[in-house]
RODO-2510 file (C-alpha; in nm, 4 decimals, decimal comma):
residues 342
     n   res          X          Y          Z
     1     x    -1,5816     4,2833    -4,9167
     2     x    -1,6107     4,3644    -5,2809
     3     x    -1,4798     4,0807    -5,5242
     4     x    -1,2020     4,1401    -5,7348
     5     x    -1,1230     3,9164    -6,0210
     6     x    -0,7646     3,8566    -5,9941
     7     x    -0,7456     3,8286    -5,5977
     8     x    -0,4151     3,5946    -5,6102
     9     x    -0,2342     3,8249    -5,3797
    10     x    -0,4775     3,8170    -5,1060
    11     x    -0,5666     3,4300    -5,1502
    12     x    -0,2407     3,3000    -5,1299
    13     x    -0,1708     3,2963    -5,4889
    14     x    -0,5171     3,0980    -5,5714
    15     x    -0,7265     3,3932    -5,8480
    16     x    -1,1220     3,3748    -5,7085
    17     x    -1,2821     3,5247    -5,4123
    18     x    -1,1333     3,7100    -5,1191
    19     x    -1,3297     3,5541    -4,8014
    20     x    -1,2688     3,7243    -4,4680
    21     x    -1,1242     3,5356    -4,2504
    22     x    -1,2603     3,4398    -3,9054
    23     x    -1,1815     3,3504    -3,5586
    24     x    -1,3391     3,0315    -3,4072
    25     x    -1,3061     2,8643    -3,0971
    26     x    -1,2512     2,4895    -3,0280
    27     x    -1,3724     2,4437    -2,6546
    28     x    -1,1138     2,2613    -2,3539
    29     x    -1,2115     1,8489    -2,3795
    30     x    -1,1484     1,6137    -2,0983
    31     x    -1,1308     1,2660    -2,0830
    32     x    -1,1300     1,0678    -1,8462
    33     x    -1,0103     0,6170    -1,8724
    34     x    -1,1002     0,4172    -1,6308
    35     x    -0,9719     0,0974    -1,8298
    36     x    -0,7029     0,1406    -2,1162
    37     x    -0,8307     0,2914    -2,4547
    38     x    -0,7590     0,5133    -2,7287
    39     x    -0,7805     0,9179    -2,6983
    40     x    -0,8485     1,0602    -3,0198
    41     x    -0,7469     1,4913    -2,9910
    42     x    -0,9865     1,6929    -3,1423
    43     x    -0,8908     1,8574    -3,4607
    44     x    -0,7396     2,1661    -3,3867
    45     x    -0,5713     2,0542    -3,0257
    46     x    -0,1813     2,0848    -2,9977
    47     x    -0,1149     2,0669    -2,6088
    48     x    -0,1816     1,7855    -2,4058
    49     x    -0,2396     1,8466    -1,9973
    50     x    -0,2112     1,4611    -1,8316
    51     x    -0,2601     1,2521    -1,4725
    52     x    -0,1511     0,9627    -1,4937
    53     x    -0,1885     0,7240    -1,1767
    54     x    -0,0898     0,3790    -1,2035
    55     x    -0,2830     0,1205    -1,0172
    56     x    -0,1926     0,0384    -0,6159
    57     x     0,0037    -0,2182    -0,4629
    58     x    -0,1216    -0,5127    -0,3065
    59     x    -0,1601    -0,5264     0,1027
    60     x     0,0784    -0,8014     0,2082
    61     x     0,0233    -1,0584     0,4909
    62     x     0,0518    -1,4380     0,5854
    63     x    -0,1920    -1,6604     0,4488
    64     x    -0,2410    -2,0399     0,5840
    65     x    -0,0003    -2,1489     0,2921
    66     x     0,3534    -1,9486     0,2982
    67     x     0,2509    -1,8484    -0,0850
    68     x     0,1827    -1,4556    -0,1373
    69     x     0,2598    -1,3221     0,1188
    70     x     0,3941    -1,0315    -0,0463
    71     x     0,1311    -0,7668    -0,1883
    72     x     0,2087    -0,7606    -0,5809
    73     x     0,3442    -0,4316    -0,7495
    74     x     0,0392    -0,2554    -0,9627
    75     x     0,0027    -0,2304    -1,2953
    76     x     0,1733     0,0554    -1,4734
    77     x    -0,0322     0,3273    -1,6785
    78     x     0,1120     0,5080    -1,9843
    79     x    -0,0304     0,7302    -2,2713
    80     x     0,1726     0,6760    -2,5990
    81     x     0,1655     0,8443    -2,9400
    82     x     0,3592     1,0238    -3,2277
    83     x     0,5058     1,2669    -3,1876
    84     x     0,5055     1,1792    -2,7941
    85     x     0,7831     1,0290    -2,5966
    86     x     0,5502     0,7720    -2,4005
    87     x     0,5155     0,8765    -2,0717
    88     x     0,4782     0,5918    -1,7734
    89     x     0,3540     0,5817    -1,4222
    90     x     0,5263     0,3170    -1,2260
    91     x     0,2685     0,0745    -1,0374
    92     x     0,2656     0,0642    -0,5831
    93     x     0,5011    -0,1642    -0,4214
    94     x     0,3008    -0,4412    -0,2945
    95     x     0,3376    -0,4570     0,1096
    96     x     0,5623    -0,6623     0,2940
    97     x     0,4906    -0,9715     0,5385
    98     x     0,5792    -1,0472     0,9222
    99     x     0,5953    -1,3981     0,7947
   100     x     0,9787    -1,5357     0,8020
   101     x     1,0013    -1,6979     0,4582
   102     x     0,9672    -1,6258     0,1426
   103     x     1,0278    -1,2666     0,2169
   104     x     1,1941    -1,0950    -0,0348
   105     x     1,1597    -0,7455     0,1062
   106     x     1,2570    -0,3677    -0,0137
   107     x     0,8781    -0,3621    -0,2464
   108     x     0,9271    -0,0434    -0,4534
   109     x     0,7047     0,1198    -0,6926
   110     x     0,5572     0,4298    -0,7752
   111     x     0,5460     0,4460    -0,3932
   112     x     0,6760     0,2018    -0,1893
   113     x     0,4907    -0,0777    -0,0054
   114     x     0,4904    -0,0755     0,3586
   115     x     0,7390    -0,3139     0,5817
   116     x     0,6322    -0,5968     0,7715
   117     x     0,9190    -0,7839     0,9193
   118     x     1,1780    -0,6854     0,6178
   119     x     1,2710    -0,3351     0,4732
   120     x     1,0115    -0,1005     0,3575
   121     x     0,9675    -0,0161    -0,0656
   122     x     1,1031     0,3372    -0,2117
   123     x     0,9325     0,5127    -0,4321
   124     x     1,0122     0,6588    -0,7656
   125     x     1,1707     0,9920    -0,7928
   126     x     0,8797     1,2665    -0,9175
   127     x     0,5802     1,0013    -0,8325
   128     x     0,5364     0,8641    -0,4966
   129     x     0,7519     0,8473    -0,1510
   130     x     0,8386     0,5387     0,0488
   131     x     0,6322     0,2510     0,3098
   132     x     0,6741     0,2997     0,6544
   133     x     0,8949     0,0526     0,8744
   134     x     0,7067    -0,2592     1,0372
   135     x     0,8566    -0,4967     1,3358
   136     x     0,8277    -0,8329     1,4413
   137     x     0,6773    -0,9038     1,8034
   138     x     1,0351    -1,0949     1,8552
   139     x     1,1893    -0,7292     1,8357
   140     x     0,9316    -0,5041     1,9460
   141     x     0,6912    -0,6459     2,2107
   142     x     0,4114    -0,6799     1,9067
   143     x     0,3647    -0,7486     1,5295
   144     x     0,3119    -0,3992     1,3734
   145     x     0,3402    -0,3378     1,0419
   146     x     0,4134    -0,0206     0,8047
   147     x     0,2100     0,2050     0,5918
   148     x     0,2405     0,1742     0,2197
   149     x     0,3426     0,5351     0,1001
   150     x     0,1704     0,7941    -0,0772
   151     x     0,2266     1,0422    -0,3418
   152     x     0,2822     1,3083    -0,1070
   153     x     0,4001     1,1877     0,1966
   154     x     0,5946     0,8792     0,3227
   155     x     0,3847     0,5986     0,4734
   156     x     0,3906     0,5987     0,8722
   157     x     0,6258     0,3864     1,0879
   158     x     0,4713     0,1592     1,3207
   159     x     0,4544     0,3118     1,6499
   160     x     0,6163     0,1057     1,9248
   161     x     0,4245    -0,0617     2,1095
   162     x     0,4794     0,0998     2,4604
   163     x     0,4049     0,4316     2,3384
   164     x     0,0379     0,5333     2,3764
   165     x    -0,0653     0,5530     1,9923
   166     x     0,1229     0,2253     1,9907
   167     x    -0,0543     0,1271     1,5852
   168     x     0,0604    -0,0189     1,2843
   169     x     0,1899     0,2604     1,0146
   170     x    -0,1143     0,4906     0,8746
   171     x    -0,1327     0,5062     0,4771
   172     x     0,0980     0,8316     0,3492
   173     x    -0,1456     1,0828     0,1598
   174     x    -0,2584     1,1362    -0,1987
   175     x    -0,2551     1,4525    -0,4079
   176     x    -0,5318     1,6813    -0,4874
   177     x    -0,6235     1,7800    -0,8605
   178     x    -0,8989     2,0067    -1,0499
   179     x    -0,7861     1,8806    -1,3818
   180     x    -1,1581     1,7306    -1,4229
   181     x    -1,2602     2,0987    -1,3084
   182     x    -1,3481     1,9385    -0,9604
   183     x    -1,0157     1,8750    -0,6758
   184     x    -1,0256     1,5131    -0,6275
   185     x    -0,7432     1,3692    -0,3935
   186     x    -0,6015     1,0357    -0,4785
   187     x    -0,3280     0,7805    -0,4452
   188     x    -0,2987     0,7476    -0,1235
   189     x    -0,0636     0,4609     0,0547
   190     x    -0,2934     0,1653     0,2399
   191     x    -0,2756     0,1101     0,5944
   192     x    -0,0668    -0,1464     0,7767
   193     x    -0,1842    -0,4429     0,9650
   194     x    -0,1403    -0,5544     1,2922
   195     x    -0,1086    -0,8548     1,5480
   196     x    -0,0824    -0,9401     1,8912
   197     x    -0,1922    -1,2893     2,0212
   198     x    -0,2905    -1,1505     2,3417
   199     x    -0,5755    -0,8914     2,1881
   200     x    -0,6259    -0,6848     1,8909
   201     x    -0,4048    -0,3687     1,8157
   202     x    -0,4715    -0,0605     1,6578
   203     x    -0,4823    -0,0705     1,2773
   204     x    -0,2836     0,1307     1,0288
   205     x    -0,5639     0,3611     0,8409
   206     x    -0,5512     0,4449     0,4711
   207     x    -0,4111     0,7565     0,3331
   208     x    -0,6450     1,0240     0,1940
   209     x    -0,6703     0,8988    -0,2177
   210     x    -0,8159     0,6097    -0,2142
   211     x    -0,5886     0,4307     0,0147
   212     x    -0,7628     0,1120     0,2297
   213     x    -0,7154     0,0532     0,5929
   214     x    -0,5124    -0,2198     0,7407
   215     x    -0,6636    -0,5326     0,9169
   216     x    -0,6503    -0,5743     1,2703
   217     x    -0,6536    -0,9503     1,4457
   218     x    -0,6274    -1,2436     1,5852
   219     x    -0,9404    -1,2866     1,7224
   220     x    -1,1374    -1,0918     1,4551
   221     x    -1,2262    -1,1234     1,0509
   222     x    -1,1047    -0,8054     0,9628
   223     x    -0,8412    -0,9033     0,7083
   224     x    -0,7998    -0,5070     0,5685
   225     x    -0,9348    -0,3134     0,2836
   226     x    -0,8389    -0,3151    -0,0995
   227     x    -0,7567     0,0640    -0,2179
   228     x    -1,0209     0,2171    -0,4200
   229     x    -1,0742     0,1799    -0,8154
   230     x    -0,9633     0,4353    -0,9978
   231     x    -0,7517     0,6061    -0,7567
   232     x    -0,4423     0,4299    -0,7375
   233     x    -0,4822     0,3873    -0,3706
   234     x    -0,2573     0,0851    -0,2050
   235     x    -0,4433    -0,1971    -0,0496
   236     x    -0,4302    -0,2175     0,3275
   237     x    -0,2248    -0,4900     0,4662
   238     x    -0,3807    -0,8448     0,5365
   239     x    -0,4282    -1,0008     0,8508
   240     x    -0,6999    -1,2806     1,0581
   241     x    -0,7193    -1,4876     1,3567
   242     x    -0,5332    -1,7905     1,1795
   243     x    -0,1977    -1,8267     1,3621
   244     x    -0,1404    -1,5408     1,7007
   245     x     0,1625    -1,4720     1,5561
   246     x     0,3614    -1,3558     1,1813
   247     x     0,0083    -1,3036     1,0814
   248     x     0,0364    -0,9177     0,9476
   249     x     0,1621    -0,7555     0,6506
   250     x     0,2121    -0,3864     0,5705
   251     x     0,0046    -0,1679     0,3638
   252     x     0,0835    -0,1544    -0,0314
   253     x     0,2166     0,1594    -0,1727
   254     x     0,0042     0,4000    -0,4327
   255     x     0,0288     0,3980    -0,7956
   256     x     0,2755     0,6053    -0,9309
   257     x     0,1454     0,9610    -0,9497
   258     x     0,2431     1,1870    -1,2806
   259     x     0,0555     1,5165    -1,3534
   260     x     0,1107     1,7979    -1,6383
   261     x    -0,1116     2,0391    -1,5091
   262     x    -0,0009     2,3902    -1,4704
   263     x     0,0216     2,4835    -1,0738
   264     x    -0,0058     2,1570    -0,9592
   265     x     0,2284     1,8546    -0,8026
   266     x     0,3308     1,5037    -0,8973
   267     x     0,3960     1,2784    -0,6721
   268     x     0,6886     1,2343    -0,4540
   269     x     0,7136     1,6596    -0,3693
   270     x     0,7944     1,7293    -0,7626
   271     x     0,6464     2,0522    -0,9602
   272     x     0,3791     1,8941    -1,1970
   273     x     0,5679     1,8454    -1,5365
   274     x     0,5735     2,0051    -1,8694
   275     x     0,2519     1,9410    -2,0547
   276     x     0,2764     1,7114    -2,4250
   277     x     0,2863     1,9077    -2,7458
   278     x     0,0513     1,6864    -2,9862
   279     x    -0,1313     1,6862    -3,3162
   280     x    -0,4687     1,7745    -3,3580
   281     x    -0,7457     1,4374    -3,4850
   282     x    -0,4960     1,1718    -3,4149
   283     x    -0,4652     0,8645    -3,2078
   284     x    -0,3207     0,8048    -2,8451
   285     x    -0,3044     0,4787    -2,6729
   286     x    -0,3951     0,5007    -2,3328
   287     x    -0,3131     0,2181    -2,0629
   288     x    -0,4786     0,2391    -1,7260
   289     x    -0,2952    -0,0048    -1,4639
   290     x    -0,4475    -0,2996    -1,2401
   291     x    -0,4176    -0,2848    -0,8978
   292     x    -0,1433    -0,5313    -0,7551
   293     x    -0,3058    -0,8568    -0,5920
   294     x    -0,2901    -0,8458    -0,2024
   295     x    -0,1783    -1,1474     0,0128
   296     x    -0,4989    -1,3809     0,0244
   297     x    -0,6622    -1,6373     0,2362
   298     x    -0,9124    -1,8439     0,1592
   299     x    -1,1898    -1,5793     0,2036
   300     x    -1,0245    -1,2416     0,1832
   301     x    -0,7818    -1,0308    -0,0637
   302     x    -0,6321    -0,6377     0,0024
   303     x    -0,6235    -0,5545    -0,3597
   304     x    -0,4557    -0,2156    -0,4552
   305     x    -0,6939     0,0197    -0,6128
   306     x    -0,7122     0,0372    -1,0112
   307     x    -0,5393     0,3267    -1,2081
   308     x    -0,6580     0,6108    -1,4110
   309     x    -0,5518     0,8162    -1,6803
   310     x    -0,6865     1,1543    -1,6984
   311     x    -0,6365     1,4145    -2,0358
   312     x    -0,7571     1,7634    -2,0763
   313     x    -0,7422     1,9258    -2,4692
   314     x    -0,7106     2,3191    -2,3240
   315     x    -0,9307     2,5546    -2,5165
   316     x    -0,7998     2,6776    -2,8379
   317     x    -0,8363     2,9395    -3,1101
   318     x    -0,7869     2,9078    -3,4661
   319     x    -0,8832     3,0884    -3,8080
   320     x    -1,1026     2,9869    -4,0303
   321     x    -1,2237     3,0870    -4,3662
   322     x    -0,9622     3,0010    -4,6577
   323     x    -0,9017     3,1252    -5,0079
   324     x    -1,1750     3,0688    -5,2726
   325     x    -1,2354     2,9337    -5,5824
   326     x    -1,4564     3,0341    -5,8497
   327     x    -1,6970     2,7657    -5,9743
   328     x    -1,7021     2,7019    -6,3407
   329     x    -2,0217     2,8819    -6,4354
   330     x    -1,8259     3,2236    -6,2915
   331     x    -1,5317     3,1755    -6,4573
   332     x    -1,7453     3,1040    -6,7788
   333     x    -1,9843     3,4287    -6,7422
   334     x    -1,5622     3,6226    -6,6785
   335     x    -1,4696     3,5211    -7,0169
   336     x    -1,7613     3,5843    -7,2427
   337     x    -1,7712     3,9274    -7,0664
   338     x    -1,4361     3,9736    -7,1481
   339     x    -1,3520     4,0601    -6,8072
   340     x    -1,1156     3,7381    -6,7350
   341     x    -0,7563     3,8533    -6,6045
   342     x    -0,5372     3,5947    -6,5832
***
């Protein structure tokens, strides 16, 4: 383009060159936190796409001392920012105990822990469904637990014991998602545990997402399975050949599950949820959530699985090329030629 030498109109009311603007692409960025951190956007992002899983419930049981012998809740995970409301994924009910006392029952969370001998944990509306119901040998011919629940299906009831499956609750199911560019399934509920003093029952298994299994005793060291790092997944409930009877807890429910990506779920059936309108080279603060300690004996622990916090920056386009200025030596040359308009 020839240059003019009074271009204000065409620069925005600045007088020196007239550059042609261009179009430029930033390209899609995605993060992913294992542990809790900052996200800095790139410069010219202003949408946000999220999952954010908080970290698993603990797998609850009956250790030699009546101390923890529910699973603890996980830790929640969050991103936070201006101009953001902070938006929080509620941490898996730990699983509940077949022992009598303390016993407080009902362990919600993002989804619920499993039951033991007391009421199962809900989950939270739009992350995670509920445990599955345990029962007490007392009641039911053997000690079967629930499974802790998923984020997309409720964890299993135990299945009576003069059935043919007769097993302690299976882990409820995760939830698949390509926001890495790759469909990874997790927070899935952990498996419950289970306990006869005549022989060993069949064990609760762990939901698809990173859910553990459920131990399986007396007369075995198979206390159950913590839920896998980074996925959410609930630990599977505790159990060992230390007393042939209260000795089994049910599994611990997933992390909370919370996704922003267009066409796909959150947790607990809902649509996935509108994505976060942000501004371009600025600070986030990311929190990824523990998992929830399981019930622990002296050589074993069913640990829910650790959080993560997933962000994708979609591709954008922008302009570029602004108004110019003339330097000093131009503007010099303009006026001893006379040819200076200003």
């Amino acid at each position: 383009m020839e240059r003019g030498l009074n271009m204000s109109d065409g620069n925005g009311g600045i007088i020196g060159p007239d550059n042609d603007p261009t179009t430029s692409t930033q390209s899609a960025v995605i993060t992913t936190f294992n542990s809790t951190g900052t996200l800095t956007t790139a410069a010219h992002t202003k949408e946000l796409q999220y999952l954010i899983i908080a970290g698993g419930g603990g797998g609850g049981g009956h250790p030699v001392a009546p101390t923890f012998t529910v699973g603890s809740r996980g830790g929640d995970s969050s991103i936070a920012g201006v101009p953001i409301t902070t938006v929080t994924s509620t941490g898996g009910g730990g699983g509940d105990t077949g022992y009598f006392t303390p016993n407080p029952g009902n362990q919600p969370g993002g989804s619920g822990g499993g039951g033991g001998r007391f009421a199962t944990g809900t989950g939270t509306t739009g992350q995670g469904f509920a445990g599955g119901n345990g029962v007490r040998a007392a009641h039911g011919g053997t000690d079967l637990s629930g499974g802790g629940g998923g984020a997309s299906e409720v964890g299993q009831n135990h299945q009576p014991h003069n059935t043919p499956d007769r097993h302690s609750g299976n882990g409820g199911d995760g939830v698949a998602s390509s926001i890495t560019g790759s469909s990874v399934t997790r927070g899935g509920g952990g498996g419950g545990a289970s306990n006869y003093v005549n022989s060993p029952m069949k064990t609760g298994t762990g939901g698809a997402g990173g859910g553990g299994a459920g131990g399986n005793g007396p007369g075995t060291t198979y206390p159950g399975a913590s839920g896998t790092a980074n996925t959410g997944g609930g630990g599977g409930g505790w159990t060992d050949a230390i007393t042939g009877f209260q000795n089994f807890g049910g599994g611990g429910g997933a992390g909370g599950y919370r996704c922003s990506v267009p066409g796909e779920s959150s947790g607990g059936g809902a649509s996935a949820e509108s994505t976060l309108t942000v501004v371009g080279a600025t600070n986030y603060t990311i929190t990824v959530g523990a998992g929830g300690a399981g019930a622990s004996s002296p050589s074993s622990t069913t640990n829910g699985g650790s959080g993560v916090v997933i962000t994708k920056e979609p591709e954008v386009s922008f302009i570029s090329g602004a108004s110019g200025m003339w330097s000093l030596d131009e503007v010099y040359d303009f006026v001893k030629a006379g040819t200076w308009t200003n």
